[in-house]
C-alpha positions in Angstrom: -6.6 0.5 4.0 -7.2 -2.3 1.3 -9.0 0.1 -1.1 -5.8 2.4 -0.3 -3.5 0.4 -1.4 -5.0 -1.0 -4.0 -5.9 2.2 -5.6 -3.2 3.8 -5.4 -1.3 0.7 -7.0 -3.9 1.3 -10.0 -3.4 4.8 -9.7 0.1 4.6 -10.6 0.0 1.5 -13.5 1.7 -1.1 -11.1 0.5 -4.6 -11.1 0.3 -6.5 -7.4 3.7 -8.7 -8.5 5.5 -5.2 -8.7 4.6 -4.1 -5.7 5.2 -7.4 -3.9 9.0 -7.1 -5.5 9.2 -3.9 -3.9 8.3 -4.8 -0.5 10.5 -8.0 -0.8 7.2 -10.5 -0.3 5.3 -12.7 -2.8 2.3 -11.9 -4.9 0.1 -14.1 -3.3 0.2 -12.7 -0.2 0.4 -8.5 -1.2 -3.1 -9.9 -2.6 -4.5 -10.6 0.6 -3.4 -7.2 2.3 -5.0 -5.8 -0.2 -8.3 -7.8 0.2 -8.0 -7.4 3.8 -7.3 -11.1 4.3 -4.3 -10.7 6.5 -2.9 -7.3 8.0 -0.3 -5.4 6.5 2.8 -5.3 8.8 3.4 -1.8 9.8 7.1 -1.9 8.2 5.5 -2.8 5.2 2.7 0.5 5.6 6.1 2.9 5.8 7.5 1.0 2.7 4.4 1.7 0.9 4.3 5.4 2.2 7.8 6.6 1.7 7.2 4.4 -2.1 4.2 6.6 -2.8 5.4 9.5 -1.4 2.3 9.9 1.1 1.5 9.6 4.8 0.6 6.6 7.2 -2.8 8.9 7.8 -3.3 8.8 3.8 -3.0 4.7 3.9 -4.7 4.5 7.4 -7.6 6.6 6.5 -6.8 9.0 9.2 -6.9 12.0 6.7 -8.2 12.2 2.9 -5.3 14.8 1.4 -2.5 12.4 0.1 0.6 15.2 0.1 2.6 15.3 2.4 2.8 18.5 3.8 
């Protein structure tokens, strides 16, 4: 999930503190979710899903297509 997220925040020319303001936490610790230091609350994963416009499955690894479809 780390690579996910963190790729897909590249992907889209966002910086981690962006992010973090869109999911209401700090920097510091949207870093270690992505490093896989701590887990990523679930509410969180949905934020970052619907945000994205892609599945739980795409973040999760469960499936490689990220449309939703």
């Amino acid at each position: 999930m780390k690579l996910r997220i963190r790729d897909l925040r590249e992907d889209n020319d966002l910086t981690q503190n962006d992010i973090a303001k869109i999911l209401m936490c700090d920097q510091s610790l949207y870093s270690k979710y992505e490093r896989g230091e701590r887990e990523i609350p679930l509410s969180l994963l949905i934020s970052l899903a619907d945000y994205y416009k892609t599945s739980l499955d795409y973040l999760t690894y469960r499936t490689n297509n990220p449309n939703l479809t």
